[in-house]
PyMOL Python script that loads the backbone (N, CA, C, O; Angstrom):
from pymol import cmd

cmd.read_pdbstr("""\
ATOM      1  N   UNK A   1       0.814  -1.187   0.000  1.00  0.00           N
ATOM      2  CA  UNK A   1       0.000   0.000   0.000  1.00  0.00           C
ATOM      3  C   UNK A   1       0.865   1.262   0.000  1.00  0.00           C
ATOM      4  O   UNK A   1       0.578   2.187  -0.760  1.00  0.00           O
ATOM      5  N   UNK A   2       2.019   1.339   0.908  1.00  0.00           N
ATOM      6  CA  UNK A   2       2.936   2.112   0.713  1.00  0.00           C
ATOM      7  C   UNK A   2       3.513   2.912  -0.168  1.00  0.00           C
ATOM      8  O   UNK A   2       3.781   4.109  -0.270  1.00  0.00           O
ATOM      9  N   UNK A   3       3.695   1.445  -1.084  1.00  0.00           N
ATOM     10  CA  UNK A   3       4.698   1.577  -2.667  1.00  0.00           C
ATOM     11  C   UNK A   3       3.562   1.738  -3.636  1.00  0.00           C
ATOM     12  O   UNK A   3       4.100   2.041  -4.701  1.00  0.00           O
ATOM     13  N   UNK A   4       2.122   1.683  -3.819  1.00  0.00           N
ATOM     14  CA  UNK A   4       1.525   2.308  -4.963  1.00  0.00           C
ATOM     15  C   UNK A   4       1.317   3.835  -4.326  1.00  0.00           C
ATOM     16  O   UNK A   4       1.590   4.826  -5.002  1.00  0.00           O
ATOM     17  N   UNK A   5       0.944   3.909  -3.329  1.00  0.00           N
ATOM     18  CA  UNK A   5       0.715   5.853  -3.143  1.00  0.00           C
ATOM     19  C   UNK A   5       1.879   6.311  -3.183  1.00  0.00           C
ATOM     20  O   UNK A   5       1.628   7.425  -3.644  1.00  0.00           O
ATOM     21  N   UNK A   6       3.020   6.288  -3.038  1.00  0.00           N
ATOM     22  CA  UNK A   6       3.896   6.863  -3.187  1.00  0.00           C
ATOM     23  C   UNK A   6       4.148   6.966  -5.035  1.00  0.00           C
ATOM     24  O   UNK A   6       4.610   7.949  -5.614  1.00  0.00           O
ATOM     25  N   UNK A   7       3.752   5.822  -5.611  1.00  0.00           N
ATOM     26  CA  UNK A   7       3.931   6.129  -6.975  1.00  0.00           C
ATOM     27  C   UNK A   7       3.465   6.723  -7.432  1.00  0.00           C
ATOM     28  O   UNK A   7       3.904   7.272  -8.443  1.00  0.00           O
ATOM     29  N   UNK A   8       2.268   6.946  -6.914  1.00  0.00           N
ATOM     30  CA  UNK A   8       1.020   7.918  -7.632  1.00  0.00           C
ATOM     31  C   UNK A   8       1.406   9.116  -6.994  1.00  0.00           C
ATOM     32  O   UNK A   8       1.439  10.173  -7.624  1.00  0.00           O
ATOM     33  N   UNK A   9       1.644   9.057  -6.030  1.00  0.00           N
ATOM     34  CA  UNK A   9       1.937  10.483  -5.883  1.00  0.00           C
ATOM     35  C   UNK A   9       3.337  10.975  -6.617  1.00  0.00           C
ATOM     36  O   UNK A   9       3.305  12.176  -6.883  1.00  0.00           O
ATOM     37  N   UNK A  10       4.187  10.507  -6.884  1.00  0.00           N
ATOM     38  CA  UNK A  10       5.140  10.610  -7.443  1.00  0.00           C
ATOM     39  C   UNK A  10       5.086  10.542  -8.753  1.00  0.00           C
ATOM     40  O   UNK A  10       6.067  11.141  -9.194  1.00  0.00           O
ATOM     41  N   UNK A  11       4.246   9.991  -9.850  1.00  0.00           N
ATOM     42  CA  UNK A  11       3.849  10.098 -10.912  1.00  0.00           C
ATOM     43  C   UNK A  11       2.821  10.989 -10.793  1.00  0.00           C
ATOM     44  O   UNK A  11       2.677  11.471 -11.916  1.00  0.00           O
ATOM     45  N   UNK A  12       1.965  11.509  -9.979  1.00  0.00           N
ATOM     46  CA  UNK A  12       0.851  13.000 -10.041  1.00  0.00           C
ATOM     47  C   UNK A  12       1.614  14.556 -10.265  1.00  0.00           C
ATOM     48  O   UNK A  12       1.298  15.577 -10.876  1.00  0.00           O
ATOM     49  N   UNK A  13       2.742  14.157  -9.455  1.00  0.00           N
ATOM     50  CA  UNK A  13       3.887  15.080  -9.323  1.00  0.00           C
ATOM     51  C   UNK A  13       5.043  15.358 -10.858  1.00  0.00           C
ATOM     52  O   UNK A  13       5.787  16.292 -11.159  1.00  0.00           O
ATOM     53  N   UNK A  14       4.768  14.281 -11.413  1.00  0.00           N
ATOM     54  CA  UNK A  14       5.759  13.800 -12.718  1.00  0.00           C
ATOM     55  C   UNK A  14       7.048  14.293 -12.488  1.00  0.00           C
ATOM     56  O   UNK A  14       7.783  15.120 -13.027  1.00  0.00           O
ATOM     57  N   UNK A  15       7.126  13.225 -11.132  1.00  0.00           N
ATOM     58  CA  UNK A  15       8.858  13.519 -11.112  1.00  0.00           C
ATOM     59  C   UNK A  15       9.324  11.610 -10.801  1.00  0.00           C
ATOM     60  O   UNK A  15       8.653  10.712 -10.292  1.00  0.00           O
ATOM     61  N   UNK A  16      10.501  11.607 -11.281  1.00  0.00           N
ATOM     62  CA  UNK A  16      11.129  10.099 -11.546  1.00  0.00           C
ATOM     63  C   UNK A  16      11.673   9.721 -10.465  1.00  0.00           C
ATOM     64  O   UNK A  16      12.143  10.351  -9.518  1.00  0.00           O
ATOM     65  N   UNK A  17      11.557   8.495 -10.715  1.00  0.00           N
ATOM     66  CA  UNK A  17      12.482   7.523  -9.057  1.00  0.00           C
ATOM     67  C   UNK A  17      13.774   8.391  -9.122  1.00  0.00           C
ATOM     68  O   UNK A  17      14.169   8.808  -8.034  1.00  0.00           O
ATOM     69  N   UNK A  18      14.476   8.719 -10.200  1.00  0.00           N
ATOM     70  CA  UNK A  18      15.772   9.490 -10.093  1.00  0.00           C
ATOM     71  C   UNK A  18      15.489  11.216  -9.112  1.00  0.00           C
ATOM     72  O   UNK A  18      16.090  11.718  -8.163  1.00  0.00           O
ATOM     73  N   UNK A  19      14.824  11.469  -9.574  1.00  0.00           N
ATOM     74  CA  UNK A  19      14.797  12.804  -8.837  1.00  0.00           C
ATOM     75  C   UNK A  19      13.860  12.875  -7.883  1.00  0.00           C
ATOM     76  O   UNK A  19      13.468  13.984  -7.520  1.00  0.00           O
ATOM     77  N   UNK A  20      13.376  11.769  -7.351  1.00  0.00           N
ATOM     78  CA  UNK A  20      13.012  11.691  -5.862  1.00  0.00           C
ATOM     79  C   UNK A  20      13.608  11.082  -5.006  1.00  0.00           C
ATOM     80  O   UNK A  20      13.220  11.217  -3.846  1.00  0.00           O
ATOM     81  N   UNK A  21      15.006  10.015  -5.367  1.00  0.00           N
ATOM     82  CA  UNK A  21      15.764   9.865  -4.887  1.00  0.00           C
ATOM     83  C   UNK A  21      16.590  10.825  -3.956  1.00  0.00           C
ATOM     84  O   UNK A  21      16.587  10.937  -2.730  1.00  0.00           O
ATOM     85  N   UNK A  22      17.426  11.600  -5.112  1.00  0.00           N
ATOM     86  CA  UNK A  22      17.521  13.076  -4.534  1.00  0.00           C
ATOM     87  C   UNK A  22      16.879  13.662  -3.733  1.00  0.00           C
ATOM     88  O   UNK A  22      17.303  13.961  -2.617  1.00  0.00           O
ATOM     89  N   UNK A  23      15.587  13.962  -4.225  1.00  0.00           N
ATOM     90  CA  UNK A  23      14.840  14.679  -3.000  1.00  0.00           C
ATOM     91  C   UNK A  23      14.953  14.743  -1.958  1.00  0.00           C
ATOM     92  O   UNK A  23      15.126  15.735  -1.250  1.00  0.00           O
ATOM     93  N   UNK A  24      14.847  13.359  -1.623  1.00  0.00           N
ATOM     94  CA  UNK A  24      14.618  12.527  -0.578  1.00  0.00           C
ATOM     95  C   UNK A  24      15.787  11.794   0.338  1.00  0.00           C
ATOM     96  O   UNK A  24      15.904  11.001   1.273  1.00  0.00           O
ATOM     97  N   UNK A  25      16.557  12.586  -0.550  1.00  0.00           N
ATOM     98  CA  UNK A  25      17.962  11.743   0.146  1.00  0.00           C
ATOM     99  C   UNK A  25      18.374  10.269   0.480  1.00  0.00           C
ATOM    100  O   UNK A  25      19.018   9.910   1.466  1.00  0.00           O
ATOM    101  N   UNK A  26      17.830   9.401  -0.631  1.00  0.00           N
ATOM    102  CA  UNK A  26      18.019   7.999  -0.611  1.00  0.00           C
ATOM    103  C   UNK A  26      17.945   7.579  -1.872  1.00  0.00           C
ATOM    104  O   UNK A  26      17.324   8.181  -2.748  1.00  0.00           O
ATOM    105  N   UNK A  27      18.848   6.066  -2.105  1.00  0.00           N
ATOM    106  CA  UNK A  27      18.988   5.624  -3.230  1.00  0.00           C
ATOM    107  C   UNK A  27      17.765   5.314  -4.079  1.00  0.00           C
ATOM    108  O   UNK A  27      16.626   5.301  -3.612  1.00  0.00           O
ATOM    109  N   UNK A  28      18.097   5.032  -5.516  1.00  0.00           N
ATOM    110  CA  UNK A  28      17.020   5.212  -6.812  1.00  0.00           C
ATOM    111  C   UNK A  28      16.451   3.520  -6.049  1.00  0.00           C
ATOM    112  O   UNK A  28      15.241   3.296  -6.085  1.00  0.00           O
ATOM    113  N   UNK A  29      17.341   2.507  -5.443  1.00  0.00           N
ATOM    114  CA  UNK A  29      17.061   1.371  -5.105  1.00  0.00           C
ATOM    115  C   UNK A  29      15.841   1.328  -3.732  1.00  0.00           C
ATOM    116  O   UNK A  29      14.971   0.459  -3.670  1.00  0.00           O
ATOM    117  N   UNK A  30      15.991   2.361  -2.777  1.00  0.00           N
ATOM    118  CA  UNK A  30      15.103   2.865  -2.160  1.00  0.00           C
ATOM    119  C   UNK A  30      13.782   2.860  -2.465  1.00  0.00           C
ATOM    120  O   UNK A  30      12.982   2.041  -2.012  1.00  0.00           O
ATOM    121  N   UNK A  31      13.474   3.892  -3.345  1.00  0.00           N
ATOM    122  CA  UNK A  31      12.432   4.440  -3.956  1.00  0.00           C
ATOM    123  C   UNK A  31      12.147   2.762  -4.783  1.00  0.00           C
ATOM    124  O   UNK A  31      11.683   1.833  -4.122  1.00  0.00           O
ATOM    125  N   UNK A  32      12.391   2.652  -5.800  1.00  0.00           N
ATOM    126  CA  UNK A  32      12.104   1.125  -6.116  1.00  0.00           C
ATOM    127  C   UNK A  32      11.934  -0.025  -5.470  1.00  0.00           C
ATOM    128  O   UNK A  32      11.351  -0.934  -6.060  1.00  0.00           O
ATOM    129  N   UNK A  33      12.368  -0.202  -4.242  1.00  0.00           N
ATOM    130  CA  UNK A  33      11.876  -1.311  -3.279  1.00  0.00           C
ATOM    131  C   UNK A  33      10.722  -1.183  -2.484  1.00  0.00           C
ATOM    132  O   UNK A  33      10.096  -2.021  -1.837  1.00  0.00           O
ATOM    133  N   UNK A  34      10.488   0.560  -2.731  1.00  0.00           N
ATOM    134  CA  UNK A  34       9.581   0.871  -1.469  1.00  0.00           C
ATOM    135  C   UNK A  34       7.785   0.816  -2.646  1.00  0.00           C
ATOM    136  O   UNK A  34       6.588   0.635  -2.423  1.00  0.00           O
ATOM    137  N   UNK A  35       8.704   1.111  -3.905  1.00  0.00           N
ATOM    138  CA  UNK A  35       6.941   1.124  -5.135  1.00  0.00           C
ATOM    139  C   UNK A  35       7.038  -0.119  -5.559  1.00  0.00           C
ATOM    140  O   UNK A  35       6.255  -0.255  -6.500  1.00  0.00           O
ATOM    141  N   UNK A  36       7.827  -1.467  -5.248  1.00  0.00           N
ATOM    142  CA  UNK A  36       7.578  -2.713  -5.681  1.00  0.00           C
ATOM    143  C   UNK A  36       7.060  -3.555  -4.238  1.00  0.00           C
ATOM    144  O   UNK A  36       6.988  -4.775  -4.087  1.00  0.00           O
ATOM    145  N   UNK A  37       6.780  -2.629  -3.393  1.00  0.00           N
ATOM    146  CA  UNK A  37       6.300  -3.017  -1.966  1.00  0.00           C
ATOM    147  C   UNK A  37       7.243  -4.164  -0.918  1.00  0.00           C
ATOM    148  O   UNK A  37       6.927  -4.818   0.076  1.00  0.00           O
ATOM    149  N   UNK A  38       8.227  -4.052  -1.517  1.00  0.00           N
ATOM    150  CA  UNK A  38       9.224  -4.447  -0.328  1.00  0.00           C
ATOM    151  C   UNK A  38       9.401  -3.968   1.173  1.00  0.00           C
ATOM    152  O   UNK A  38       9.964  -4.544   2.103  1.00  0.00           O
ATOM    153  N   UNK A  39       8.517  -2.295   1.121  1.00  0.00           N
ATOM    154  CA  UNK A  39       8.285  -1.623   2.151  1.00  0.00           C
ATOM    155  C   UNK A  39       9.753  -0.792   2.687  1.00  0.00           C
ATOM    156  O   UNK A  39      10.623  -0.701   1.821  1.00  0.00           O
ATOM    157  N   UNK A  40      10.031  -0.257   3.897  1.00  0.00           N
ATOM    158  CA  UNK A  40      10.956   0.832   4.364  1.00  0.00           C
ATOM    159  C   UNK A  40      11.027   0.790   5.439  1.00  0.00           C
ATOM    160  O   UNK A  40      10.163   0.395   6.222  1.00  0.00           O
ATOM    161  N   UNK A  41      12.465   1.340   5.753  1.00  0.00           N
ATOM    162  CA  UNK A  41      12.242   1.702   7.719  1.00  0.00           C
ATOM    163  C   UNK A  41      11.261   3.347   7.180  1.00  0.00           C
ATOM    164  O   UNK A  41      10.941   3.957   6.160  1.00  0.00           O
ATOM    165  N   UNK A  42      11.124   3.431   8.771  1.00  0.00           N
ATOM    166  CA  UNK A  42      10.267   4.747   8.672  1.00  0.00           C
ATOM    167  C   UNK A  42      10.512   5.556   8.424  1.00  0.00           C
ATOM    168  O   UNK A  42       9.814   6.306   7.742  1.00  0.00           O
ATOM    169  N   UNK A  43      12.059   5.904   9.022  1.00  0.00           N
ATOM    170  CA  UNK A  43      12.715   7.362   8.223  1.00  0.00           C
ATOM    171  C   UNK A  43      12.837   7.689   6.937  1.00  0.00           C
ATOM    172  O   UNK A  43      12.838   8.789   6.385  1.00  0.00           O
ATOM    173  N   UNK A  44      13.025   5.724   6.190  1.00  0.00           N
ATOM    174  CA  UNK A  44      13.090   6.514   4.690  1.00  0.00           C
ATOM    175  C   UNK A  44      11.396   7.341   3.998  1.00  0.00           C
ATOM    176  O   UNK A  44      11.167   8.354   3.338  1.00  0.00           O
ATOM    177  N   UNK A  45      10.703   6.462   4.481  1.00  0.00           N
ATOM    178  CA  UNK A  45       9.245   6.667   4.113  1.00  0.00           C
ATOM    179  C   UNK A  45       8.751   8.330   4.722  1.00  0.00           C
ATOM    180  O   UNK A  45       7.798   9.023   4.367  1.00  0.00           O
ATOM    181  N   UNK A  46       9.798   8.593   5.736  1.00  0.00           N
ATOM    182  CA  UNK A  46       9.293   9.878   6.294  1.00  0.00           C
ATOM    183  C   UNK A  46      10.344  10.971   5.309  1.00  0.00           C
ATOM    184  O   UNK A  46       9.804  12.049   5.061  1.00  0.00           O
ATOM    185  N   UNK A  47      11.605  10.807   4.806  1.00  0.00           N
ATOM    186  CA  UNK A  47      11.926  11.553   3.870  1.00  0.00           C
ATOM    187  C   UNK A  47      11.474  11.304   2.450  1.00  0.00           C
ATOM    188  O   UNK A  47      11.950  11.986   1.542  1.00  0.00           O
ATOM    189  N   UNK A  48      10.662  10.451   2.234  1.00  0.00           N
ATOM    190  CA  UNK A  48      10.014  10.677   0.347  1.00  0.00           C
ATOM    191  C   UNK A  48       8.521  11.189   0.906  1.00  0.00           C
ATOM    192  O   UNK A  48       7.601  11.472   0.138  1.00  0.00           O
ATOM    193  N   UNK A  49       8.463  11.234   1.789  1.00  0.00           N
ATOM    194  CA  UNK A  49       7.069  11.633   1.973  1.00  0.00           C
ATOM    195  C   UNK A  49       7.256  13.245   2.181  1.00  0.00           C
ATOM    196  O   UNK A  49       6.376  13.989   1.748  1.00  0.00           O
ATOM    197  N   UNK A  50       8.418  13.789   2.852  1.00  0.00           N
ATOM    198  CA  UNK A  50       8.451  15.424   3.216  1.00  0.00           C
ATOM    199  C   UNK A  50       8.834  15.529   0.946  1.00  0.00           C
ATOM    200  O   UNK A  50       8.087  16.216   0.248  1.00  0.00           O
ATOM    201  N   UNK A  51      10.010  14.745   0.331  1.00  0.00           N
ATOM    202  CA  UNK A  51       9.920  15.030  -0.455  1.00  0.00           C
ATOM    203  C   UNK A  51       8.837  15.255  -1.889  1.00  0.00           C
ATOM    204  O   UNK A  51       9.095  15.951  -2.871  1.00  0.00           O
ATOM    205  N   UNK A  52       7.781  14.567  -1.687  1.00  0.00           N
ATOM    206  CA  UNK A  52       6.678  14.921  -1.855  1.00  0.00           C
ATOM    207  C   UNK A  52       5.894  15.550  -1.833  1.00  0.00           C
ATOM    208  O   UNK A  52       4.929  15.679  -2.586  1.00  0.00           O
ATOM    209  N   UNK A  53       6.429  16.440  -0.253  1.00  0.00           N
ATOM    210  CA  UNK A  53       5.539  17.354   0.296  1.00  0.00           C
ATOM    211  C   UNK A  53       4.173  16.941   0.478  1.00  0.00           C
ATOM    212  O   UNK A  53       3.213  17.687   0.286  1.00  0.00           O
ATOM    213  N   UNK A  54       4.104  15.811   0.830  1.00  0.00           N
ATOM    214  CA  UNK A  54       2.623  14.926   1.236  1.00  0.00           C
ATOM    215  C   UNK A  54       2.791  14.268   2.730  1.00  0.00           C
ATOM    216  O   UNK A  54       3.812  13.617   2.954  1.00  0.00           O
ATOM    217  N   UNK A  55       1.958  14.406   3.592  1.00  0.00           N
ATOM    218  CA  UNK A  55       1.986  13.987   4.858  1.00  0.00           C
ATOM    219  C   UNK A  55       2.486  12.486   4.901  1.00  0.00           C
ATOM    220  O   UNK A  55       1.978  11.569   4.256  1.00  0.00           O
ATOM    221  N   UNK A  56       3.530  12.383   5.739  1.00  0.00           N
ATOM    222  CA  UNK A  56       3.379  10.676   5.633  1.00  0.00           C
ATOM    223  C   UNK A  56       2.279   9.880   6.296  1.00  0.00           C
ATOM    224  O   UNK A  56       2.136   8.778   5.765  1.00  0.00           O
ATOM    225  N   UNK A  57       1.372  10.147   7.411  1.00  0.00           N
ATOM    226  CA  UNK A  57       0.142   9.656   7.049  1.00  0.00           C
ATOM    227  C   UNK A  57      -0.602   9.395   6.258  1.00  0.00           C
ATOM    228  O   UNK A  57      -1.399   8.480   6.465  1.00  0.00           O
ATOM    229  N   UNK A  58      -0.607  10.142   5.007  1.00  0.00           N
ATOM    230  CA  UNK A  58      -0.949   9.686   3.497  1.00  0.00           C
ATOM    231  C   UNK A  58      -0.640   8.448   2.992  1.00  0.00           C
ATOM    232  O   UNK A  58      -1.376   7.547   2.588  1.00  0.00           O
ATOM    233  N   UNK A  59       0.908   8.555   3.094  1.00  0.00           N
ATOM    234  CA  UNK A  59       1.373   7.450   2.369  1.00  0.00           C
ATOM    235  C   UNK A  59       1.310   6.204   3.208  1.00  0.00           C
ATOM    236  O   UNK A  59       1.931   5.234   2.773  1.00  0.00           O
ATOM    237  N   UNK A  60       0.720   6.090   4.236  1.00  0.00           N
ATOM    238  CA  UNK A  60       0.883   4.950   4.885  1.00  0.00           C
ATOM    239  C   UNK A  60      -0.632   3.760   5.287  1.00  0.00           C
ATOM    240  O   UNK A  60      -1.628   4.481   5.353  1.00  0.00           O
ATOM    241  N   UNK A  61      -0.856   2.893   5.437  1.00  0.00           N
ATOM    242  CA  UNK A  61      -1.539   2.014   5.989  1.00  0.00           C
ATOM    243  C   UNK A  61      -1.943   2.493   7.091  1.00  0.00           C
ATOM    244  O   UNK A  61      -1.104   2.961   7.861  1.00  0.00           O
ATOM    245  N   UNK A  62      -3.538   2.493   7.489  1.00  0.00           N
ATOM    246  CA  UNK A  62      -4.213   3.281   8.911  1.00  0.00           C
ATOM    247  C   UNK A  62      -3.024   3.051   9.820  1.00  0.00           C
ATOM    248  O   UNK A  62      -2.277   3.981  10.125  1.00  0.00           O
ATOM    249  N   UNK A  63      -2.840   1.762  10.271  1.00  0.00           N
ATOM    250  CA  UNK A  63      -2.398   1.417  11.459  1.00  0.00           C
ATOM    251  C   UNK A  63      -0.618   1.541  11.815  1.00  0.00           C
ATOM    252  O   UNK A  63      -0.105   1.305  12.909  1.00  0.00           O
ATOM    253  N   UNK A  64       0.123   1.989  10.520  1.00  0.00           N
ATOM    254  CA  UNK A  64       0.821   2.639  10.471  1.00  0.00           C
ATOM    255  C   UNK A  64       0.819   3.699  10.461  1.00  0.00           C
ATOM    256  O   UNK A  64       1.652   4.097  11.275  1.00  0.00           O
ATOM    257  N   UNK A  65       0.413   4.355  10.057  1.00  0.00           N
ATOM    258  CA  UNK A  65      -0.222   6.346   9.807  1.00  0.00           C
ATOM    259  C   UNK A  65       0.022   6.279  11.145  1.00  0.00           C
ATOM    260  O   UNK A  65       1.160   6.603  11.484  1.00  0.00           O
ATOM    261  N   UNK A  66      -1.096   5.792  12.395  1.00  0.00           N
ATOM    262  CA  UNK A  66      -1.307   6.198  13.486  1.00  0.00           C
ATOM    263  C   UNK A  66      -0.335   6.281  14.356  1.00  0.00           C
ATOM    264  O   UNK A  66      -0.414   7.114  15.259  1.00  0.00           O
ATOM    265  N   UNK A  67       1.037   5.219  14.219  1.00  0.00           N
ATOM    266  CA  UNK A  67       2.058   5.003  14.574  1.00  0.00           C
ATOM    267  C   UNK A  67       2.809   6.289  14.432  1.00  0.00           C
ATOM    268  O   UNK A  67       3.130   7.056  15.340  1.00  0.00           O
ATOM    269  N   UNK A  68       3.174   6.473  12.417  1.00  0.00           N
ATOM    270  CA  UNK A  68       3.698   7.664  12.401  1.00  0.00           C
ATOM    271  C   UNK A  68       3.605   8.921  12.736  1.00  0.00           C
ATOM    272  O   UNK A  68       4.453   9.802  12.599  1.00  0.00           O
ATOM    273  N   UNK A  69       1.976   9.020  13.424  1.00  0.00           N
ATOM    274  CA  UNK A  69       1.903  10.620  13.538  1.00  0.00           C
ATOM    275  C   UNK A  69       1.910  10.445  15.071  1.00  0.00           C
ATOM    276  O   UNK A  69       2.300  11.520  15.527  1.00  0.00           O
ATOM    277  N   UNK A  70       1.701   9.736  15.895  1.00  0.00           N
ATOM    278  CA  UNK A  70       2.035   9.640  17.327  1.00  0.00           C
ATOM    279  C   UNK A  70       4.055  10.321  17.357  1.00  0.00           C
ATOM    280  O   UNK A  70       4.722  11.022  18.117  1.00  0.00           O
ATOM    281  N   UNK A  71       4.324   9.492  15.910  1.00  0.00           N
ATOM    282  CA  UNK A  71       6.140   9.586  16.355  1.00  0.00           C
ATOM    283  C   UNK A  71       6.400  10.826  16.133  1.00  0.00           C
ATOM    284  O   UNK A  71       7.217  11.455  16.805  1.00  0.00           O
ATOM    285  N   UNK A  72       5.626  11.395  15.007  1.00  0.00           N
ATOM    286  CA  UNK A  72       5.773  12.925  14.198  1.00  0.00           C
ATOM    287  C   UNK A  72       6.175  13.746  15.802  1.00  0.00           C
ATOM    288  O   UNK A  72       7.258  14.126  16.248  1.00  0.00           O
ATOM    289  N   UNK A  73       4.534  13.807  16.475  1.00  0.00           N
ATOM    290  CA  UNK A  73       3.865  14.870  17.123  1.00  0.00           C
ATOM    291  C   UNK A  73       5.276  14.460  18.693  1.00  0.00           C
ATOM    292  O   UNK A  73       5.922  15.210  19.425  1.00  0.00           O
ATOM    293  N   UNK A  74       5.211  13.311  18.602  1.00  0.00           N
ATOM    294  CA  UNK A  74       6.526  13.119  20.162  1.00  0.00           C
ATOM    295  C   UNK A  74       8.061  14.111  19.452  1.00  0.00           C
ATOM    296  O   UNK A  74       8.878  14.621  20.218  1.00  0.00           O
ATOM    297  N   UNK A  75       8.188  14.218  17.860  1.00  0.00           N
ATOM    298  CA  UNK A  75       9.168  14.686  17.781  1.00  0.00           C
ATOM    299  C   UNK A  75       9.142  16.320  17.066  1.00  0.00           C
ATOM    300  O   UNK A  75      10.097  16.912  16.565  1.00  0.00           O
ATOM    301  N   UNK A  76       8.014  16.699  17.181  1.00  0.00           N
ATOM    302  CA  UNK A  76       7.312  18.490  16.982  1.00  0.00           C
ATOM    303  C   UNK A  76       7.642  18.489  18.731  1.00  0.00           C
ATOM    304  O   UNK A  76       8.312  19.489  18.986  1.00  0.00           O
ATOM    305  N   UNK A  77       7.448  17.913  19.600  1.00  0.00           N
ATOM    306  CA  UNK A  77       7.689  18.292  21.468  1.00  0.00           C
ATOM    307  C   UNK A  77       8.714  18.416  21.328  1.00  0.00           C
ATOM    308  O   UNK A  77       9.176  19.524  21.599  1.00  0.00           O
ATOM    309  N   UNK A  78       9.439  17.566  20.929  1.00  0.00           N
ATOM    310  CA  UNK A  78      11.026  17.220  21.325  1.00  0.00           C
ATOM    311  C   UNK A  78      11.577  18.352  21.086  1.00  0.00           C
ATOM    312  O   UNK A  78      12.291  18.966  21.879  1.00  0.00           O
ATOM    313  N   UNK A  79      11.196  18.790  19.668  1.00  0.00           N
ATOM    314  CA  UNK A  79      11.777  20.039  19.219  1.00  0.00           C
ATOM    315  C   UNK A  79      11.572  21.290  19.542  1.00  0.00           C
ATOM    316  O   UNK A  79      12.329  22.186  19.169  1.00  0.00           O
ATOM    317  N   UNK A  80      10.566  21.481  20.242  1.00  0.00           N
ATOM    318  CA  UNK A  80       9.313  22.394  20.706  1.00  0.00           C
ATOM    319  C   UNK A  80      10.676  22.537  22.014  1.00  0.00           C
ATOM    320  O   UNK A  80      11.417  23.510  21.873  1.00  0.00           O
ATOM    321  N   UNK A  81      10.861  21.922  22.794  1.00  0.00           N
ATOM    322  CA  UNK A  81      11.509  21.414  24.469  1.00  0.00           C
ATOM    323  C   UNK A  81      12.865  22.135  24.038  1.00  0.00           C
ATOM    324  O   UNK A  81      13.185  23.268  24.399  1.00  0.00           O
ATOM    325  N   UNK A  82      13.738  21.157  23.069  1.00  0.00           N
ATOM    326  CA  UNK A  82      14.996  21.963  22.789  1.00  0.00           C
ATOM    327  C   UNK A  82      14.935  23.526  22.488  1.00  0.00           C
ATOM    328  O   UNK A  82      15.654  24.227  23.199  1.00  0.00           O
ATOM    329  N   UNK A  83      14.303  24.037  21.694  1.00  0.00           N
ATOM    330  CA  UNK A  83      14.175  25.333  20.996  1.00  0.00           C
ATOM    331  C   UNK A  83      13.678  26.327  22.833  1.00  0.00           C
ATOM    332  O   UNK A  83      13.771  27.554  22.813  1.00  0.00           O
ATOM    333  N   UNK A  84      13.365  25.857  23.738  1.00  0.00           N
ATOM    334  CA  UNK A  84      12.862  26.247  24.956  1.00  0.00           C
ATOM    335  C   UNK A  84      13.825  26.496  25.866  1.00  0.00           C
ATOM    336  O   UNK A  84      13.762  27.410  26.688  1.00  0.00           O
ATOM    337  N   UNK A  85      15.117  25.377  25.714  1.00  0.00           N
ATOM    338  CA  UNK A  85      16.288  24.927  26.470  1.00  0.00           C
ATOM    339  C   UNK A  85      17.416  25.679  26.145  1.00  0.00           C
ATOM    340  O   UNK A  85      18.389  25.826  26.884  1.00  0.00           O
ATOM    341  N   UNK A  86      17.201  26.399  24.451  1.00  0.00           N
ATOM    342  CA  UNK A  86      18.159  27.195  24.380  1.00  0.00           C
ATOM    343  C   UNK A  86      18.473  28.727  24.495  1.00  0.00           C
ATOM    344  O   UNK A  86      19.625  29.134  24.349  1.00  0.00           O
TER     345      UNK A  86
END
""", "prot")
cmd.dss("prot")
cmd.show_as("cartoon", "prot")
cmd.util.cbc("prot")
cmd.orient("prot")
């Protein structure tokens, strides 16, 4: 489920596994394992998803989404706390 929304969104966008690689700061093999549904750790899925500029809750399965935006919002605090500390 992962690897077709990300394609579509990435083909809605008409930009190539090559230059979302880039984007995204991970290999063209990345992006191709993740749209042939081999799946991702989360960070990569959370950098093609900012490169997208599409929420990664989008790109994800409910019960993952819910995971990721619990991790998002613990790390908007985190950052929220440091920026407080300095």
């Amino acid at each position: 489920m992962l690897g077709e929304r990300v394609r579509a969104e990435r083909n809605r966008q008409g930009i190539t596994r090559e230059r979302l690689a880039e984007m995204a700061g991970v290999s063209v093999d990345v992006i191709k394992r993740v749209e042939d549904g081999m799946g991702a750790k989360i960070e990569a899925a959370y950098y093609i998803a900012v490169a997208l500029h599409t929420p990664l809750e989008a790109l994800l399965p409910t019960q993952k989404a819910d995971r990721a935006a619990r991790i998002n919002s613990a790390r908007l605090l985190l950052e929220e706390l440091e920026d407080r500390a300095i």
